[in-house]
C-alpha positions in Angstrom: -23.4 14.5 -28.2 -22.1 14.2 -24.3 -18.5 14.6 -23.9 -16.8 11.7 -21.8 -15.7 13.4 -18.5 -12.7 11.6 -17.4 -11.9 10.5 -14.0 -8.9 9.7 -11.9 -8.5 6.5 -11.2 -8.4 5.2 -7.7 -5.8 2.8 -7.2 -6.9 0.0 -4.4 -4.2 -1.8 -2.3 -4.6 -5.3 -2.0 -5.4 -6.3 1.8 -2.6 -9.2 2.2 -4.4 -10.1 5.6 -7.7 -10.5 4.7 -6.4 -12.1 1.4 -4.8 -14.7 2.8 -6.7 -15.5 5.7 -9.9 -16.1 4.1 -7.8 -18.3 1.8 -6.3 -20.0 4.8 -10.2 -21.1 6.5 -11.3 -21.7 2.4 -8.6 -24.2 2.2 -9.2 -25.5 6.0 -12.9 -26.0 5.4 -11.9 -28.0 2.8 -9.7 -30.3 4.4 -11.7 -30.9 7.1 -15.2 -31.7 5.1 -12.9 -34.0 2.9 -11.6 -35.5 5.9 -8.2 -35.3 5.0 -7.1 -33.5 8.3 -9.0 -35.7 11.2 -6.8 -34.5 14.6 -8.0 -30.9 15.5 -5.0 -29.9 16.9 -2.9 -30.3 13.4 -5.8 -27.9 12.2 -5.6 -25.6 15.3 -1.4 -25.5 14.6 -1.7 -25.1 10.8 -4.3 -22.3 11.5 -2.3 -20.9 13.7 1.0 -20.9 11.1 -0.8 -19.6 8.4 -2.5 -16.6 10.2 1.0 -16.1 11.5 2.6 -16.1 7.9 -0.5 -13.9 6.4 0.3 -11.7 9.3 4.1 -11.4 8.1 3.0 -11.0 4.4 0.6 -8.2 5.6 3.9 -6.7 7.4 6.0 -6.8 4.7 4.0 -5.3 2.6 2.8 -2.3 4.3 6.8 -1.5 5.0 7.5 -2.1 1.1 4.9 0.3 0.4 6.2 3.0 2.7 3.5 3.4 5.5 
């Protein structure tokens, strides 16, 4: 019988950035197949926002984490 060999585990850090902003043009395709957001400068400004805010989160976190 074969012994088990036991590995470290590698520990991956989320990517905040990429995270978010694919959530951000998920949600923004969304809207604007659905129609709900018709004036493409509210999409352009809420684009903008939320890569600024993923941008922050992505900040934050790397100085929480120490590097």
């Amino acid at each position: 019988m074969r012994r088990k060999v036991e590995r470290p585990r590698r520990v991956h850090r989320t990517d905040w950035m990429a995270l978010l902003s694919g959530v951000l043009f998920i949600v923004l395709g969304i809207l604007t197949v659905t129609r709900t957001i018709r004036d493409p400068l509210i999409l352009v400004g809420v684009m903008v926002l939320g890569l600024a805010f993923a941008g922050l989160v992505a900040i934050v976190a790397r100085v929480v984490r120490g590097k």
